[in-house]
C-alpha positions in Angstrom: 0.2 -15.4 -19.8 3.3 -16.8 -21.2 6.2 -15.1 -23.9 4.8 -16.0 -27.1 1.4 -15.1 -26.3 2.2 -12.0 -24.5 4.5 -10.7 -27.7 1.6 -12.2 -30.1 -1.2 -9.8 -28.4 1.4 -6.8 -28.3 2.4 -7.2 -31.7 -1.8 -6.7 -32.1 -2.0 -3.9 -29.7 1.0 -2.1 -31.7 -0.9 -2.6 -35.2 -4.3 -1.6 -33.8 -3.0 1.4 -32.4 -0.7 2.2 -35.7 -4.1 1.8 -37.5 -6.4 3.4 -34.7 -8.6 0.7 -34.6 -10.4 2.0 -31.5 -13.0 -0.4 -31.3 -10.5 -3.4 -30.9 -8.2 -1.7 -28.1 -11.6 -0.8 -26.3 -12.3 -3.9 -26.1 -9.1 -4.4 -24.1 -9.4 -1.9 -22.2 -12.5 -3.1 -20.3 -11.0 -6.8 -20.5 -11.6 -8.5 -17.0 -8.2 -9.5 -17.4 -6.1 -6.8 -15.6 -2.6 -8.3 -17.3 -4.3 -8.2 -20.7 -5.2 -4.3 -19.5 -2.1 -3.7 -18.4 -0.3 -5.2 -21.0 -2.3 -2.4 -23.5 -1.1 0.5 -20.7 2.4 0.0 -21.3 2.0 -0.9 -24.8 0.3 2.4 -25.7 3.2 4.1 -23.7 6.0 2.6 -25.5 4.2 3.0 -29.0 5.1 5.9 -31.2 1.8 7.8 -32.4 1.3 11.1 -34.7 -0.2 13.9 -34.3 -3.4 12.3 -35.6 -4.0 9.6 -33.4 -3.1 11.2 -30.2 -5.8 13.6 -31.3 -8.2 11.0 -31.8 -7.0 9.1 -28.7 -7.7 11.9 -26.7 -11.2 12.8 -27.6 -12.4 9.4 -27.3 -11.0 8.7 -24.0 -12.1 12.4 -22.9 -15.7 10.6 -24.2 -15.1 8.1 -21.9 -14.3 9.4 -18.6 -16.7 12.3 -19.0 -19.5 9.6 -19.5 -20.9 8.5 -16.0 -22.4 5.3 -17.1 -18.6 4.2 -17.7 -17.4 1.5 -15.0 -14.7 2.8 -13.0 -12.1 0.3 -14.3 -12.8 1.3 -17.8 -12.7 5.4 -16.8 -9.1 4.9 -14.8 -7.7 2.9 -17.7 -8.8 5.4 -19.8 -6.9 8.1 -18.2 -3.8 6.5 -18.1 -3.8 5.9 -21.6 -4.8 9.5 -21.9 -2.0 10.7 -19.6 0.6 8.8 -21.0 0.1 8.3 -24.6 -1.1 12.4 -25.3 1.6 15.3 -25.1 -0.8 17.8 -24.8 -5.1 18.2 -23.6 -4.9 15.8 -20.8 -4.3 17.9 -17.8 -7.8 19.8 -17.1 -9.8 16.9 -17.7 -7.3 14.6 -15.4 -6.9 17.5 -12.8 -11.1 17.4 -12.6 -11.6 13.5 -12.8 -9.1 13.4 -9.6 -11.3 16.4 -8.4 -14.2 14.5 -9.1 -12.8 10.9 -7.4 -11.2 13.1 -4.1 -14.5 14.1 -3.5 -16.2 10.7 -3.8 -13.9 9.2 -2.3 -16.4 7.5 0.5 -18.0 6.1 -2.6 -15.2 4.4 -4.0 -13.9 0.7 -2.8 -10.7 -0.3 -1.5 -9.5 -1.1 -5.1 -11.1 1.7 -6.7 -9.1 3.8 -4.1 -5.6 2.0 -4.8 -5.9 2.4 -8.8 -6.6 5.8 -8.0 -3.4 6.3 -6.2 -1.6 4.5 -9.5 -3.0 7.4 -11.6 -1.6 9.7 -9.7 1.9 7.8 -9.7 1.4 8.3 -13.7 0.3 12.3 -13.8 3.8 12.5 -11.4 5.9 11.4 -14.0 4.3 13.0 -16.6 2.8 16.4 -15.3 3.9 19.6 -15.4 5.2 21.5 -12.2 2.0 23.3 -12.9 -0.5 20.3 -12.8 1.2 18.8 -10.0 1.4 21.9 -7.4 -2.6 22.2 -8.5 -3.1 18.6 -7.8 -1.3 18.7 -4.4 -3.0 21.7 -3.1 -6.0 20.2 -4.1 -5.3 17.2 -1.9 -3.8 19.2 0.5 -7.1 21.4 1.1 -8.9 17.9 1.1 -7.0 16.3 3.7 -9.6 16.3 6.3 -11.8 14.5 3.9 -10.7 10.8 4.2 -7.9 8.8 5.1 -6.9 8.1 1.4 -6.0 11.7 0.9 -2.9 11.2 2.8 -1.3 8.6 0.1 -3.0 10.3 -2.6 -0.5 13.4 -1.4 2.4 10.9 -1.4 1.5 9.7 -4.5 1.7 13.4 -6.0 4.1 14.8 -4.0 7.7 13.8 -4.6 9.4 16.3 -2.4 9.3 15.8 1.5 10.4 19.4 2.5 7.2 20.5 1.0 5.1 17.7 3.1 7.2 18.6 6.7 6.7 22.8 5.6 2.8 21.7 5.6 3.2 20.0 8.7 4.5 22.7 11.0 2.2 25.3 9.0 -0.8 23.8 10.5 -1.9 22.6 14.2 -4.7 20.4 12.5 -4.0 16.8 14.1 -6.2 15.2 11.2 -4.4 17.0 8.6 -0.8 16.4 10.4 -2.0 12.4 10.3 -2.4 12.4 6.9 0.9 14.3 6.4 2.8 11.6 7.9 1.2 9.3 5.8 2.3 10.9 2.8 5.8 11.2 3.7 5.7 7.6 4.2 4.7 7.2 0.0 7.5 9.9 -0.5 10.0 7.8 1.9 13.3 9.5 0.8 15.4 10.0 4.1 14.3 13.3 5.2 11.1 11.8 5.1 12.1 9.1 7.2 13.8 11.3 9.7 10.7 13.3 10.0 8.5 10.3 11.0 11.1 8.7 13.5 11.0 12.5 15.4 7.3 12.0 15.4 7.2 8.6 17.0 7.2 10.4 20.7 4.6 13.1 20.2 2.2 13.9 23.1 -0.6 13.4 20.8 -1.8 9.9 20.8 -3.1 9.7 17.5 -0.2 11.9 15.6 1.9 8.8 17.9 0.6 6.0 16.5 0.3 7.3 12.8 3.6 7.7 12.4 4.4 4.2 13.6 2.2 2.8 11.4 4.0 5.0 8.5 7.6 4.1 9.4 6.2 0.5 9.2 4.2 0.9 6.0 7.6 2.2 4.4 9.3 -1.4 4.4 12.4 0.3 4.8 15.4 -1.5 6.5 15.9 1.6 8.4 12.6 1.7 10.1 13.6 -1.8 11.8 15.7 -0.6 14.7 13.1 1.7 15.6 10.6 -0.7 15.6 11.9 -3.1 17.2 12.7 -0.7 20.2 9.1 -0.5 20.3 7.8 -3.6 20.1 8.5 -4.5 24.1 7.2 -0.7 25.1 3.5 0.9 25.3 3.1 0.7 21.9 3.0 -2.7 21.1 -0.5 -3.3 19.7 0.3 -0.3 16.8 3.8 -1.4 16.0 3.3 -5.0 15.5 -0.2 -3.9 13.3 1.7 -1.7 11.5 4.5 -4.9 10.5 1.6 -7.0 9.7 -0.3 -4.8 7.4 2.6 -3.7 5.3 3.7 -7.2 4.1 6.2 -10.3 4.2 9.0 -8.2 3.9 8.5 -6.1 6.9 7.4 -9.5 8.9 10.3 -11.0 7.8 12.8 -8.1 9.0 11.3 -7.5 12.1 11.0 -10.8 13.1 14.4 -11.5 12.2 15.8 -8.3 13.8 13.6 -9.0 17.0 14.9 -12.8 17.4 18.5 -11.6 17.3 17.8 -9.7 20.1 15.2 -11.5 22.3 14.5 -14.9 23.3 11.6 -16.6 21.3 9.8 -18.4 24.1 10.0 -14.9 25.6 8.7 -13.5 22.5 5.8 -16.0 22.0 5.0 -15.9 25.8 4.1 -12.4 25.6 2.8 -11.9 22.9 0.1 -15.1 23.1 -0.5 -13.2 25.9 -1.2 -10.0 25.0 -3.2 -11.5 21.9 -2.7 -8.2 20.1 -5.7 -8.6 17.2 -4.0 -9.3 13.5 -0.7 -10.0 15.0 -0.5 -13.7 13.9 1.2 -13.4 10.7 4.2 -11.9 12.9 3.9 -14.9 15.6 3.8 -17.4 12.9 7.0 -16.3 11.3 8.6 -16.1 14.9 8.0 -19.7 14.9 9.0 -20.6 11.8 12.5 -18.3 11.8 13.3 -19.5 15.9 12.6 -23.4 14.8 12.1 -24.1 19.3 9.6 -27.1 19.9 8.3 -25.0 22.8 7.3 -21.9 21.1 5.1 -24.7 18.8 4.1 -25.7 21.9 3.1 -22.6 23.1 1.0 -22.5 19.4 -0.4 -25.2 20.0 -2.1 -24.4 23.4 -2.9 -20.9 23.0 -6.7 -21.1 22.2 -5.8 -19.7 19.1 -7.2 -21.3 15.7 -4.6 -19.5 13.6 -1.6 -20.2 15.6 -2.9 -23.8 16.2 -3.0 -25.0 12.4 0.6 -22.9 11.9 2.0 -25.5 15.1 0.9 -28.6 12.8 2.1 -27.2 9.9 5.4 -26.6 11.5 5.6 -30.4 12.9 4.9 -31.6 10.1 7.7 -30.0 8.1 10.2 -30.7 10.9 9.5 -34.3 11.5 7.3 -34.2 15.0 4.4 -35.6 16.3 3.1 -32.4 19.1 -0.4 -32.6 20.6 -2.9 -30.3 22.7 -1.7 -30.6 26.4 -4.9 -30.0 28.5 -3.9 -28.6 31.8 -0.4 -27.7 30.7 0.2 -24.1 32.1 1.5 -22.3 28.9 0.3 -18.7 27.4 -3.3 -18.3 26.9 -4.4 -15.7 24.0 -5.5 -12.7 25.5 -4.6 -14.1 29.0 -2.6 -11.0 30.1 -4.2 -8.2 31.6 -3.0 -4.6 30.6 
């Protein structure tokens, strides 16, 4: 959406909310559009309202999240209008629709889980120090439940001392795994601290959780660390846990790891280790290191993915590379562990 039409379709959210035309920001809210719903989000936030249409706000959005024939996309909106736009009313019924979405949690999709997560980033800013403790204890109770509680605590909780004094409280592994991954959504340097002392633990599972934390936290911080793991036992979780958290973290572990290692080392082993997902971190090894071998090495590894990024890369740097049948060069997977 570009300037003018973006200020053209505020200026009509501002003077439909001014006039609490309801039926007409409705409309918006369950646009397919998620910039158009968005765009009425902040627009309601920045808006000044009285007394009267805050009132009239909240009831009808109360209407809408208590109704359960609402679509989900329509009901989260919904609340964060109602969370940010009201000064008063909202907390009970957003303290039991989180209630009611914690417990459902195995219902709800991927997406449904993440926008979820951004209501809870809203009540944060906006709750009480009443609603919130409620709210964490809630999720903290609710750990056990499913792996989405853990960022759902992160998302709530922005004080790590509080997420480490739960830690050590309990001996619960699954609860301590989703601990970690809260303080990964907290990631303020105690937090940080905490998961590096973790990375170690004699538990397998509390091990390889708080690798895949440090990782998801794309902090510059957490690259040492992982790069001292990437040649060790836990190579398969570490590189998973670069890929999964984004470009950024590729792109500073791969840097950090080239300025340290060799990249036909780098590509030898890990072709032949053919650690599932890890491409995306192989492919910008390639592309950062620039070395005809390592395309080589692409190119002959039995590997669809890395084979189109070695044609891709010869083509951008002016060479003409082609399979080598018999060539002895890293096979995917060919490594035994």
């Amino acid at each position: 959406m570009d300037k003018l039409r973006y200020k053209y379709k505020a200026f009509h959210i501002r003077r439909d909310i001014r006039n609490n035309n309801v039926d007409a920001l409705l409309s918006l809210m369950t646009n397919k559009k998620k910039t158009v719903c968005n765009m009425l989000i902040q627009t309601c936030i920045e808006s000044n309202v009285s007394l009267n249409i805050e009132q009239s706000w909240r009831k009808l959005l109360t209407g809408i999240i208590n109704d359960s024939e609402e679509s989900f996309d329509k009901v989260i909106s919904a609340a964060k209008i109602m969370v940010s736009l009201c000064s008063h009313g909202w907390e009970l019924i957003i303290v039991n629709l989180i209630r009611h979405l914690i417990e459902n949690l195995s219902n709800l999709t991927r997406h449904e889980i993440l926008e979820t997560i951004s209501l809870l980033k809203i009540v944060r800013k906006k709750g009480s120090d009443h609603i919130l403790k409620e709210i964490s204890d809630y999720l903290y109770t609710n750990l056990s439940l499913h792996s989405a509680v853990g960022r759902m605590l992160g998302a709530i909780e922005n004080d790590s001392s509080i997420l480490i004094g739960y830690f050590k409280e309990t001996k619960n592994y699954l609860i301590r795994m989703h601990i970690l991954i809260a303080l990964a959504e907290v990631a303020d340097e105690p937090a940080i601290d905490f998961l590096i002392q973790n990375i170690g633990s004699n538990h397998e599972h509390i091990n390889k959780t708080a690798i895949e934390s440090l990782g998801g936290t794309g902090l510059p911080q957490a690259i040492p660390v992982l790069q001292k793991l990437l040649l060790e036992k836990f190579m398969d979780v570490v590189v998973q846990a670069i890929v999964i958290h984004g470009e950024d973290a590729i792109h500073l572990t791969a840097s950090a790891l080239l300025a340290k290692e060799n990249a036909l080392r780098i590509a030898e082993r890990f072709i032949g280790l053919g650690i599932p997902r890890s491409e995306p971190f192989l492919i910008k090894i390639l592309w950062l290191s620039s070395d005809t071998m390592v395309a080589k090495y692409f190119l002959n590894s039995g590997n669809q993915q890395l084979y189109h990024a070695a044609h891709n890369w010869a083509i951008d740097h002016g060479y003409l590379i082609k399979k080598e049948y018999g060539k002895k060069t890293p096979h995917w997977r060919g490594i035994k562990r």
